[in-house]
C-alpha positions, 0 to 999 in steps of 0.5 A, a space after each residue: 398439391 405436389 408438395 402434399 403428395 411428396 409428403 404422403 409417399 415420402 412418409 410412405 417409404 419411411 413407414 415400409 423401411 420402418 416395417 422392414 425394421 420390424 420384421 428384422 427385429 422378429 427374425 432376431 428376437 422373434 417378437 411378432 404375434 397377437 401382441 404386436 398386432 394389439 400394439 399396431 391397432 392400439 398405435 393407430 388409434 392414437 394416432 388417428 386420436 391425436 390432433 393434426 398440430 402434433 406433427 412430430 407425435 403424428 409422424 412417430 406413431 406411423 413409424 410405430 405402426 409399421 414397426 409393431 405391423 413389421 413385426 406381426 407379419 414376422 413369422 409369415 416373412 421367416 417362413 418364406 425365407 426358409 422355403 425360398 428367399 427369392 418368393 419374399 423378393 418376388 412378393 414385396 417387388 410385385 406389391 410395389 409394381 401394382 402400388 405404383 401402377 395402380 396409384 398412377 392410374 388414379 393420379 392421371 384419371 378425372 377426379 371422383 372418377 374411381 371413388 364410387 368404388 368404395 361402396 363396392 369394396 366396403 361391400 366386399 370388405 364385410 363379405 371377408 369379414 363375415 366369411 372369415 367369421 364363419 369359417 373360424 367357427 365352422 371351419 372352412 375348406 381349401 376353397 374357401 380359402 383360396 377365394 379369401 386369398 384371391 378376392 382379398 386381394 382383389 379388394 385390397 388393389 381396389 382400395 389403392 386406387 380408391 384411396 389414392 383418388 379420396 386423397 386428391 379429392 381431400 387434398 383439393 378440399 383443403 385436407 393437409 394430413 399427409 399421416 393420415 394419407 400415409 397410414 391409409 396407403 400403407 394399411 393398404 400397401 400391407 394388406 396386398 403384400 400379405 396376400 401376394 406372399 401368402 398366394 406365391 407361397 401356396 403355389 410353391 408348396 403344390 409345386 414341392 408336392 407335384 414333383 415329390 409325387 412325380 419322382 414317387 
């Protein structure tokens, strides 16, 4: 089980140095976009396609994954270093301290003790989906978009510690997959850092505005 879990987070770090590389290659050559995007669902379905003995295939397709995912969230990451350096620093550093804190949490609780949660946070994920739906065709409101910023992230937390719970539970029923693990946690690692950044980024730009009204 220990073992199993050094595996997961291990290849957890390998994959996020892999999405830092990603990111760097947009800054460089800027490559991020729908293509990456359409390259990271197509690399995760042929990682999840792929059978469990082809280890080293498994394991290459991750690392692809976070590199094409890297990539997309590109333009967010440049954006935020040209405003202020110090908010992508804050966002990645946060993101890791609520991974970590959350991730323990479901680690030192009783077993399945969190999983009933996933029906909620499915619930949830479909109330996203259907309100980003309608709000690319009728347009939506600031409102709106705070709300899907903030239950986003709401949602996304959750899925750390339901996650993290399912692995154990999975581990413990004989489920060695360490990549699939990991992919899992880093979907969600990914998710909450977007959110995170995107958040710290709005409320700096109303900050620029209020003291620009000020000396107005």
């Amino acid at each position: 089980m220990i073992f199993l879990i050094l595996q997961v987070y291990l290849s957890l770090c390998c994959a996020l140095i892999a999405s830092a590389a990603g990111a760097y290659l947009h800054l460089l050559w800027n490559i991020g976009g729908l293509l990456t995007t359409f390259a990271c669902f197509g690399s995760i379905i042929w990682l999840l396609s792929a059978p469990s003995y082809e280890e080293k295939k498994r394991v290459s397709l991750l690392m692809a994954v976070a590199l094409f995912q890297g990539a997309s969230i590109g333009p967010l990451i440049d954006l935020a270093i040209e405003i202020d350096p110090s908010i992508l620093v804050s966002a990645f550093v946060g993101t890791a301290v609520a991974f970590g804190c959350f991730s323990a949490a479901a680690m030192l609780a009783r077993r399945r003790e969190y999983l009933y949660l996933g029906g909620v946070l499915s619930s949830g994920l479909s109330i996203l989906f259907w309100l980003h739906f309608a709000s690319s065709l009728f347009g939506g409101s600031t409102a709106i978009f705070k709300f899907e910023l903030y239950f986003g992230l709401l949602v996304f937390v959750g899925y750390m510690v339901v996650d993290t719970q399912d692995i154990i539970e999975k581990a413990h029923l004989g489920d060695r997959d360490y990549v699939k693990h990991s992919l899992l946690l880093f979907t969600d690692f990914a998710a909450v850092f977007v959110r995170i950044l995107i958040i710290m980024l709005k409320n700096s730009a109303e900050k620029s505005e209020k003291k620009k009204k000020r000396r107005n």
